[in-house]
C-alpha positions, 0 to 999 in steps of 0.5 A, spaced: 699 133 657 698 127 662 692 125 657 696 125 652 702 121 654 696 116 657 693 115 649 701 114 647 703 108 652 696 105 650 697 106 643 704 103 643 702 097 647 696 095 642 702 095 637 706 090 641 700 087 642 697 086 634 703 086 631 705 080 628 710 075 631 713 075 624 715 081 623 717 083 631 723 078 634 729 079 639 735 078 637 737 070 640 742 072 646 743 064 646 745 059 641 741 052 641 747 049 639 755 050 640 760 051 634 766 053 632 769 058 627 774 057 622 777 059 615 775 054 609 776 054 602 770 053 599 769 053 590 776 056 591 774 061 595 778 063 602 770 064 607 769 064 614 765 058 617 761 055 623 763 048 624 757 044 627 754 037 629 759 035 632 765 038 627 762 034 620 758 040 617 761 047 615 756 052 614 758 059 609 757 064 614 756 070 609 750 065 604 747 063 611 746 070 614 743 072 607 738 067 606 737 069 614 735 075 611 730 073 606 725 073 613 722 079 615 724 079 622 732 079 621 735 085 619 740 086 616 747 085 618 754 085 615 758 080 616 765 080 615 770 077 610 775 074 614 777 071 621 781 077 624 774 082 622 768 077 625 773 076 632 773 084 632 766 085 632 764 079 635 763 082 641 760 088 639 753 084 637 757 080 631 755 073 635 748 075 637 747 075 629 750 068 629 747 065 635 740 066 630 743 063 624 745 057 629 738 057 632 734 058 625 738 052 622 737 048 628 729 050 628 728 049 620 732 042 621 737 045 615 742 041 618 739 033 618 741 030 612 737 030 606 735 038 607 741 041 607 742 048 603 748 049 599 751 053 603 752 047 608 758 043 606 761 036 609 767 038 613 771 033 608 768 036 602 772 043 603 780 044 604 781 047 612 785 053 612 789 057 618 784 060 621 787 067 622 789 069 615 794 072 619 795 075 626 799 082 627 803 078 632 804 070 634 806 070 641 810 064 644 810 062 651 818 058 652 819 052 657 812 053 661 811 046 663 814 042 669 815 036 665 818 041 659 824 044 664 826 037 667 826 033 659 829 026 661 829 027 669 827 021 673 820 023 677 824 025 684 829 029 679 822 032 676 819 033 683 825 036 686 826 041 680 818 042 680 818 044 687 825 049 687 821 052 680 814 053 685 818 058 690 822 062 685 818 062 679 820 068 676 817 072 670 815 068 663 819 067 658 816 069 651 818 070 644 815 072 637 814 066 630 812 070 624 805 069 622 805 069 614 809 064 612 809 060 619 802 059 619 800 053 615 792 049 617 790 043 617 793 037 612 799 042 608 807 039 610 811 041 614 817 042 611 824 041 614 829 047 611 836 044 607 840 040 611 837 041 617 835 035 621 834 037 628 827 039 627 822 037 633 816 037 635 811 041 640 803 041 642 800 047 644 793 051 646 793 058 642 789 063 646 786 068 640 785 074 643 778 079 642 778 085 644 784 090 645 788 092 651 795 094 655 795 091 662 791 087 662 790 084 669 790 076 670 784 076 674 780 080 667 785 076 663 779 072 659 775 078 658 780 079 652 780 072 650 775 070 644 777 063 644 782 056 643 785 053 637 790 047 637 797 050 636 804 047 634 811 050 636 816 046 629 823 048 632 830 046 629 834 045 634 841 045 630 843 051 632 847 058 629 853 055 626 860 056 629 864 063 627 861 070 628 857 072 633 857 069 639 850 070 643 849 063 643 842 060 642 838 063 636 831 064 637 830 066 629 833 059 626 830 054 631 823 058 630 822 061 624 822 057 618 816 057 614 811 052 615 812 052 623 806 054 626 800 050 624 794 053 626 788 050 627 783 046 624 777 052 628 776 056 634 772 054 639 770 060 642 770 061 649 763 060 651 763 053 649 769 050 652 770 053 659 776 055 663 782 052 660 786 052 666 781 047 669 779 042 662 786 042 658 788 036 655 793 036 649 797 030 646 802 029 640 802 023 636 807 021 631 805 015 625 801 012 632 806 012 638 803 018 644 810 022 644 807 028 648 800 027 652 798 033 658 794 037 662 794 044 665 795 043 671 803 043 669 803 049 667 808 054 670 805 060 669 797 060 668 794 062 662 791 069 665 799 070 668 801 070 661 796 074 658 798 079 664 805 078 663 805 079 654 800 085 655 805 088 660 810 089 654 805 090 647 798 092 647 794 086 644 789 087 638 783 082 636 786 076 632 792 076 636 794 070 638 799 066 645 801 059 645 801 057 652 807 053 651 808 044 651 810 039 656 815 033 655 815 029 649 821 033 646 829 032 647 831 028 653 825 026 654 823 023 646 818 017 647 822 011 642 818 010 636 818 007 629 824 011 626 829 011 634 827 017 638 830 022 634 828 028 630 823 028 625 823 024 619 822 026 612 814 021 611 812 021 618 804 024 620 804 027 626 798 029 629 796 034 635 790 034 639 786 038 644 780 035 648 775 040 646 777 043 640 779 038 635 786 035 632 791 037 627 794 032 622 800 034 618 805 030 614 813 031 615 818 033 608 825 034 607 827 040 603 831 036 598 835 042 595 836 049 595 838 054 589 845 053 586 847 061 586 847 063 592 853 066 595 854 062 602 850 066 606 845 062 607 844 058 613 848 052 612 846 044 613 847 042 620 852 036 618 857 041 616 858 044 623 865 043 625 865 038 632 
């Protein structure tokens, strides 16, 4: 028996000895170079991509992995069709599959010019969809910045209100937005509603959820989080009109009209951005003037207090998604611009960005009209709201 087992281990190392290295590899555990991940439509076709080099590259994730598997040392390994089913598996040992893509292309040099494959695509060639086609449930933190809760103050007033906040911060405050139809991606209009012209504007950072969970402990909080995206919160502020029910605001009409929640343009995953609590920096620009601009140390409630909080109501699936909330720039405190310091008007560009992970550009438009049978149930235009 002993003398058997002596001949079995020497004959397996002769194997691993022998072998040929093109025919034995480990699977990558790194990636060469960071990327980003995103939904693209390509030859008209919805397709799941790697955003590289510096976000000017989109690679077809699926044709890449095929020719990958031209090579005899990669297996083969399916890859999803869209966003929510590669966040799933991305942790059961999806990423290690990209990491060897992003490492063959770099080592092949399939990504320099003049030697790119057809499944590599100049990121203003293809149109940047929503990432996520759609999450289960879109989260929203609500008044989760300083400046935010004090719109308008002087700094005493701000540093005053923002000390009473620190000693009795309580719980936070979340609300749910739709997603199919809410969410738009990058470059589409943000439409505002017939006769509503109270719309205004708020910058966030979405936090895309990896892995299930119920109770999530804040210090386990990023065990669940598979990466960031850039976010706006598009709300109407003209409110219920007067009459009926009196339950004063109404979250359905100031957050749930189509086209208010761009997402985008990608995903950074979370090993290539870091601890958000430590790097965030966002900022909303209208047709060039700066109308918001923070950083995470305004928050009220920390990213990891929020995951805790939410998961303590609903149980968090793969591909779900929590806005994080957005600083001052809106109300009372509006910075003056071309069009006054108003709401949003039809043609003006606006443009939200995070250091990190990338910026998303959309056009303002006003809904002109709306079908003429209706039966007067519909919300009405905020002009028409008795004083």
């Amino acid at each position: 028996m002993i003398r058997k087992s002596l001949f079995s281990i020497i004959f397996v190392a002769a194997l691993v000895v022998f072998v040929s290295p093109q025919t034995v590899s480990a699977q990558a555990v790194i990636s060469v170079q960071p990327f980003k991940v995103g939904t693209f439509a390509i030859n008209d076709i919805p397709t799941v991509g790697l955003v590289v080099q510096n976000d000017q590259l989109i690679v077809d994730l699926a044709a890449a992995n095929r020719a990958l598997e031209l090579h005899p040392q990669y297996p083969k390994v399916n890859i999803p069709d869209d966003m929510i089913g590669l966040i799933s598996q991305y942790e059961y040992g999806l990423k290690y599959r990209i990491y060897e893509i992003v490492n063959w292309l770099v080592e092949e040099n399939l990504l320099g010019s003049g030697n790119q494959p057809g499944f590599i695509h100049p990121v203003g060639e293809v149109d940047i969809m929503a990432p996520i086609q759609y999450p289960s449930k879109l989260m929203n933190a609500a008044v989760n910045f300083y400046t935010h809760a004090c719109e308008g103050c002087t700094e005493e007033e701000l540093a005053a209100q923002t000390r009473e906040r620190q000693e009795n911060r309580g719980v936070p405050y979340l609300f749910l937005k739709p997603t199919r139809g809410a969410i738009i991606g990058d470059g589409e209009d943000i439409i505002m509603p017939y006769g509503r012209d109270a719309i205004e504007w708020e910058v966030e950072m979405a936090i895309v959820f990896g892995r299930s969970g119920k109770y999530i402990a804040a210090d386990r909080a990023y065990d669940h989080v598979f990466g960031y995206m850039v976010a706006m919160d598009i709300s109407d502020r003209g409110g219920r009109p007067p009459g009926g029910a009196r339950f004063g605001s109404d979250w359905f009409v100031g957050k749930g009209h189509d086209t208010f929640a761009p997402h985008g343009p990608w995903i950074v995953p979370k090993e290539f951005y870091g601890d958000p609590m430590e790097r965030l920096h966002q900022t909303l620009v209208i047709d060039g003037v700066t109308v918001q601009e923070a950083k995470a140390g305004d928050m009220i409630h920390n990213i990891p207090e929020l995951i805790e909080y939410a998961s303590s109501l609903i149980t968090i699936f793969p591909g779900d998604v929590l806005q994080s909330g957005t600083s001052g720039g809106t109300g009372d405190g509006r910075v003056e611009r071309a069009t006054g310091s108003g709401y949003l008007v039809d043609g003006e560009t606006i443009t939200a960005s995070i250091e990190g992970i990338g910026s998303l550009t959309h056009t303002v438009r006003k809904e002109t009209s709306i079908p003429d049978d209706l039966s007067g149930s519909q919300l009405p235009p905020v002009s028409s709201y008795r004083p």
